[in-house]
N, C-alpha and C positions, 0 to 999 in steps of 0.2 A: 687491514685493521690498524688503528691508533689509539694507543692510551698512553695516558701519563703514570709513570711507575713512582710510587713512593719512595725508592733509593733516592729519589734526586734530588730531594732535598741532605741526604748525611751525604752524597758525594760532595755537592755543592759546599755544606760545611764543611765538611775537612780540607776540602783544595783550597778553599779561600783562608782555613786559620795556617795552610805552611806555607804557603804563599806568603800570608803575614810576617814570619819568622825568616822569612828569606829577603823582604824588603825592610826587617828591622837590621840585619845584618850588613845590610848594605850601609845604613848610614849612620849606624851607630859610633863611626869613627869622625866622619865628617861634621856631625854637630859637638864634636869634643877633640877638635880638628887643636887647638893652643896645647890641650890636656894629654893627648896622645903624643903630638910634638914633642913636647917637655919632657915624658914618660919615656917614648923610645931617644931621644937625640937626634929627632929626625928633624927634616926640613918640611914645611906646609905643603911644597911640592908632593913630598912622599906621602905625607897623607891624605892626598886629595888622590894621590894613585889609588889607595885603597876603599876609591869610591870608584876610580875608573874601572879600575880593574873587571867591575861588573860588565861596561861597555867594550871594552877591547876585549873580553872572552867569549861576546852575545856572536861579534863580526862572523869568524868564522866557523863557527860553532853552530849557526843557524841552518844552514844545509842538511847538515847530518843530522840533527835533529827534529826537524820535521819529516826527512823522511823517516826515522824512525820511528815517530809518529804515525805515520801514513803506514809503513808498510807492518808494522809490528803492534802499534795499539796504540790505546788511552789507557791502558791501566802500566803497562808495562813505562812508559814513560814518565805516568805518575808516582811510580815507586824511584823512581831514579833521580827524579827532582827533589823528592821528601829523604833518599835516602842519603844522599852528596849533602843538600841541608846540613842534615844530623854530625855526617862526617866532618862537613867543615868548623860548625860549632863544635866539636871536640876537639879537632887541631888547634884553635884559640887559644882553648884553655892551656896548654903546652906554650905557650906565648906569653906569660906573664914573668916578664923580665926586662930587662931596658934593652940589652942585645939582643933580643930576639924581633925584633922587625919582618928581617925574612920570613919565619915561620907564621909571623898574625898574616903578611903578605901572599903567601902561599896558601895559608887556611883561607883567607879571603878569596883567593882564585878558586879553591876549590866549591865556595858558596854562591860564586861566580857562574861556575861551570855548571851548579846547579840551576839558577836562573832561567838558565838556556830552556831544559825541561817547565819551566812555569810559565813564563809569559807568553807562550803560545795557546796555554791550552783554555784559555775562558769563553772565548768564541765558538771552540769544539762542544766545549760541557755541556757549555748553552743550549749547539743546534742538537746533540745525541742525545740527549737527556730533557728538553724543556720542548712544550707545546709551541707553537705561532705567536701564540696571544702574550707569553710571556720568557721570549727566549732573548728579549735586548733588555730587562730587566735582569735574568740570571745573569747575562752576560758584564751588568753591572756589578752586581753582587760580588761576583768574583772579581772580577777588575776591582772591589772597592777592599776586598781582604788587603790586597798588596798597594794600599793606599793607607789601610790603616795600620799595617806594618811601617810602613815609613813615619807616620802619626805618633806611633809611641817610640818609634826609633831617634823624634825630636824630642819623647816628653822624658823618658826614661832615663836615659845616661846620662844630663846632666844632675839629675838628682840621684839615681847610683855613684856617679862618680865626681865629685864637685873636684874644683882644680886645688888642691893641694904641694905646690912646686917643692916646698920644705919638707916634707914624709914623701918620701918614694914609696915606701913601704906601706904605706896606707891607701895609697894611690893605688898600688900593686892587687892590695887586699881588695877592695871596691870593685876594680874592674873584672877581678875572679868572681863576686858575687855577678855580677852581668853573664861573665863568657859561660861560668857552669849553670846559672839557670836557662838561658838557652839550648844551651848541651840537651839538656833535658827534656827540656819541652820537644825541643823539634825531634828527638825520640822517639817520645810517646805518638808526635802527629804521623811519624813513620808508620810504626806499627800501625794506628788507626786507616792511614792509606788503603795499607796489605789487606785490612777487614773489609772495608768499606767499598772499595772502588771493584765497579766491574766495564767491562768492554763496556757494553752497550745495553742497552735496556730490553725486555723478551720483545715488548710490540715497540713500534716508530714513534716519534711523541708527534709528528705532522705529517702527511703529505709529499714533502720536499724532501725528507730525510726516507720515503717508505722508497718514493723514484732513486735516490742516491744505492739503495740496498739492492734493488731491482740489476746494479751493476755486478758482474763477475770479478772478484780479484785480481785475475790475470787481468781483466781490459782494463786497468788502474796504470796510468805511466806516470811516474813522478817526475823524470825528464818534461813529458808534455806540459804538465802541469803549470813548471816554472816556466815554459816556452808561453804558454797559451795567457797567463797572468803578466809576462813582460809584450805582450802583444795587445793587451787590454789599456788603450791611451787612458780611462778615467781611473784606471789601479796606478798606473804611473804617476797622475796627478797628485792623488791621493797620498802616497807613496814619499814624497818629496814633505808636503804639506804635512803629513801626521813624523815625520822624521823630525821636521822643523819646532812644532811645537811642544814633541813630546821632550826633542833633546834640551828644550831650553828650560823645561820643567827640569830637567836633571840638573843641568847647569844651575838655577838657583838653587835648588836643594842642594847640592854639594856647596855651594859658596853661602850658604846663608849666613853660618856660622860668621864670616870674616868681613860680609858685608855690616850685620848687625854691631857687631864690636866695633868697628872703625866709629864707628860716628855713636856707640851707647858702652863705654867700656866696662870693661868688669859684668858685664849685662850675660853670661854668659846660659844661664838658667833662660832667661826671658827669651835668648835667640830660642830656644828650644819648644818653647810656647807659641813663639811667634810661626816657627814648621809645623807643631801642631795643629793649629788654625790653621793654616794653608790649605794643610792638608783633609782636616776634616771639614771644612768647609766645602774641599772637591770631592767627598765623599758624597757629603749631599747634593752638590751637582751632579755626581753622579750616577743615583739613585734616580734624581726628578729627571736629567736625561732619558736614562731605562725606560722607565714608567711612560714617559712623553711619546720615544719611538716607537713602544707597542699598542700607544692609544691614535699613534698620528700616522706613521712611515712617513712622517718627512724628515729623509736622511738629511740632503742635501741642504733644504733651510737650516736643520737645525744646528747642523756642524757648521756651516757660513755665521749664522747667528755668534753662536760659541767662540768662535773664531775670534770674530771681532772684537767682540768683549772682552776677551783674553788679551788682545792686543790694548786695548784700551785700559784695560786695568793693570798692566804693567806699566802703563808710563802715568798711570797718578800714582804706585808703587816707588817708581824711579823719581819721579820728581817732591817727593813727601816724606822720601829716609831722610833726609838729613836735615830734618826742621826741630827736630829735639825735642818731639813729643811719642814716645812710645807708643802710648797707647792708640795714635793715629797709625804706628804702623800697625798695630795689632788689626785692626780695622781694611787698612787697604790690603795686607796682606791677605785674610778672609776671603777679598771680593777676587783677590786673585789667584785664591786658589780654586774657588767655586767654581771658575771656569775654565782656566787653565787644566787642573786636575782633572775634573767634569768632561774634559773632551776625548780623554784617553778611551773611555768603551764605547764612545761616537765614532771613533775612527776604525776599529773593530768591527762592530755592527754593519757602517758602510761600506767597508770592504768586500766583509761575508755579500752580501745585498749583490752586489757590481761585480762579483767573480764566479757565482753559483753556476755550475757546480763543481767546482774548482772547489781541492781541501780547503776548512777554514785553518787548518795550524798552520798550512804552506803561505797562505793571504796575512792570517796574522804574524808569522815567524818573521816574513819579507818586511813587515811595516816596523816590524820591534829593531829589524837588525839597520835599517834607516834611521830611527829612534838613536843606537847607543854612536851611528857614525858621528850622528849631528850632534849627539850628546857629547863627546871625548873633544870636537874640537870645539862647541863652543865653552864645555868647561873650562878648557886650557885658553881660550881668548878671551875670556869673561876675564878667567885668575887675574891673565895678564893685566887687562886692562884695568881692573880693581886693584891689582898689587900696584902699577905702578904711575896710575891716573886716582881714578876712583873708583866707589863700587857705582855713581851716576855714567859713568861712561862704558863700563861693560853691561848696564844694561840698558842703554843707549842700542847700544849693540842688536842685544836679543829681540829690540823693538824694531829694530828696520829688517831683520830675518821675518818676524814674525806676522809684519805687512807684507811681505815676498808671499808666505803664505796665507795670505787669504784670496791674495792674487790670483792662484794657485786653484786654492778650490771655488772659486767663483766659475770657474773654467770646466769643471768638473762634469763631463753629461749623465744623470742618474739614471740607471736602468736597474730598476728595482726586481733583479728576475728570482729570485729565491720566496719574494713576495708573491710576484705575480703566477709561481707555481701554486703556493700554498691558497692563494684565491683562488686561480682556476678550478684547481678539482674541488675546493670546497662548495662552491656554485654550478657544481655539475654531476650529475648522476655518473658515480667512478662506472659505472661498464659501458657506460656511452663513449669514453676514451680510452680503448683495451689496451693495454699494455703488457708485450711479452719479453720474458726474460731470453739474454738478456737486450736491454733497451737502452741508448744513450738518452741522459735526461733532457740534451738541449733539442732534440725529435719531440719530446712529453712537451715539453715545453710549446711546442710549434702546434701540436694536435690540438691542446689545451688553447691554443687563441684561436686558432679554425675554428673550434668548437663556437666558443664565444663570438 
């Protein structure tokens, strides 16, 4: 039996609002990249670390926390992402001083280390918790919380903290109104967590998730797992390609701040508008994606499509900064975050699709931790190239990566099998396919097209 549980919509909300809080965290330094400088005595170097720092804690970090996902839970890893959160916006606060770098640095690793816990899980939420018909939709949703935490993370702190280099001490004051309302919030999203989330729902919400439960915990190997998903050529593909695009999204977002200033000075507020847009504009890409793949299953056109467009709107982006009309970049910036942004729960969704039934945290964890490799070095070859070229040739750059990948997924063979479970047995009398426990799903799988 399947039903849809009314929890899913309060889990769904609250994973998606600390998720928010842990993607404002992340860039709240980056788009106030001159203002922090100035503040600690640091060099832009150092404060671009404390947007890596996110990406160099995902790397090895990722193993262990999906199998802790896998073998411990969904709730239990959702309290550890909300609760590190909460920790690290309080070590901030302890950071408002000019000497204190290390400690914003360290409290930053530690919001880091929470990360690890969140971008895993929206592809799980999705499939535990959400029906067939609308589980690349939830999947969005959640992906779109930690989109519009980076969204307010551009609108917010330049106007919390505008750059004041003459008062330290007002500087000081401002950014304490940012780090303790944070504090705060991500709190309260804690505690709401501990109420709200449970393992898993009393019935299946489909099909494909009733066959997955049909499995014994013992016959679960998380060793095989990684074996059997590095042995899958179209994850691999995938894999490369969703690293590629997702890291160069990082990569502008870190640098936007220093691209925007070079060529609109004192514009310092506007870069922050201009992340805005990016990024709500790939909010709504990413929503109309959702919505698209639960009415279409065409994975593979639609992320080829996406693709392209992302490539192509980055280089009318690249070749239209430095014409000296803002509100043109306001504009290309939009079409480039629509799709760019917009591809991050495409790449999710066809993972899950191409590895079932394989975990989705272990499929999603593997694609997030390709995401921060591509992300740290092309950050550091963008900076490069932007410090000491222009911001036109480090994203010169991210445009001939970002044709590698569509290369990439053009290549990609789609085998829609988590689909083609949840159609099977929908189109067939379930006791004409018996199923006993316990039962490998990729067997169900095989009866289920005999049948047919």
């Amino acid at each position: 039996e399947t039903r849809l549980s009314r929890r899913r919509l309060a889990v769904l909300a609250v994973f998606s609002c600390y998720s928010l809080v842990n993607a404002f965290q992340w860039i709240q330094y980056s788009i106030l990249s001159n203002v922090f400088a100035g503040f600690y005595g640091v060099s832009f170097t150092q404060i671009d670390w404390l947007s890596m720092v996110y990406m160099v804690a995902y790397v090895p970090l990722i193993l262990p926390a999906t199998w802790l996902l896998d073998a411990r839970g969904l709730r239990l890893t959702a309290l550890l992402g909300a609760g590190l959160n909460a920790l690290g916006a309080w070590l901030k606060c302890g950071s408002l001083a000019p000497q204190r770098y290390p400690l914003t640095l360290a409290a930053q690793a530690v919001c880091a280390v929470a990360q690890v816990f969140i971008l895993g899980l929206p592809s799980r939420i999705a499939s535990v918790w959400f029906g067939p018909t609308e589980v690349s939709t939830a999947c969005a949703v959640a992906v779109l919380g930690n989109q519009l935490g980076t969204a307010i993370g551009f609108l917010l702190p330049p106007v919390l903290v505008p750059n004041t280099p003459n008062d330290i001490g007002l500087m000081a004051h401002n950014i304490s109104i940012m780090f303790y309302g944070t504090a705060i919030v991500s709190t309260l999203l804690f505690f709401l967590t501990g109420v709200v989330f449970e393992e898993k729902p009393k019935y299946p919400p489909s099909h494909s998730q009733a066959v997955l439960q049909t499995k014994l915990p013992e016959d679960y190997s998380y060793k095989q797992s990684i074996i059997n998903l590095f042995k899958n050529t179209p994850f691999i593909l995938l894999l490369i390609s969703y690293g590629i695009m997702t890291g160069a999204f990082y990569s502008v977002s870190t640098l936007l701040n220093q691209m925007i200033v070079t060529h609109y000075e004192g514009e310092e507020v506007n870069a922050g508008r201009i992340g805005l847009t990016l990024v709500v504009a790939g909010m709504v890409g990413s929503i109309i994606c959702g919505l698209w793949l639960d009415y279409t299953k065409t994975y593979k056109q639609t992320t080829l499509i996406v693709y392209i467009l992302s490539f192509i709107g980055l280089l009318v982006f690249t070749f239209t900064l430095d014409l000296g009309y803002l509100v043109l970049v306001f504009v290309t910036g939009g079409v480039l975050g629509f799709f760019m942004t917009g591809y991050l729960p495409l790449g999710f969704e066809f993972a899950v699709e191409i590895t079932y039934p394989e975990s989705e945290g272990t499929s999603s964890g593997l694609l997030n931790a390709s995401a921060q490799i591509f992300g740290i070095v092309f950050t550091l070859v963008q900076g490069k190239l932007t410090t000491d070229y222009s911001p036109r040739a480090g994203n010169i750059f991210l445009c001939a990566w970002i044709f590698v990948g569509i290369i990439l997924t053009a290549l990609i063979k789609s085998d829609l099998r988590r689909h083609n479970v949840n159609s099977g047995i929908m189109n067939l009398d379930v006791k004409a396919v018996p199923v006993e426990s316990p039962v490998e799903p990729e067997s169900t799988t095989l009866k289920i097209q005999s049948a047919l």
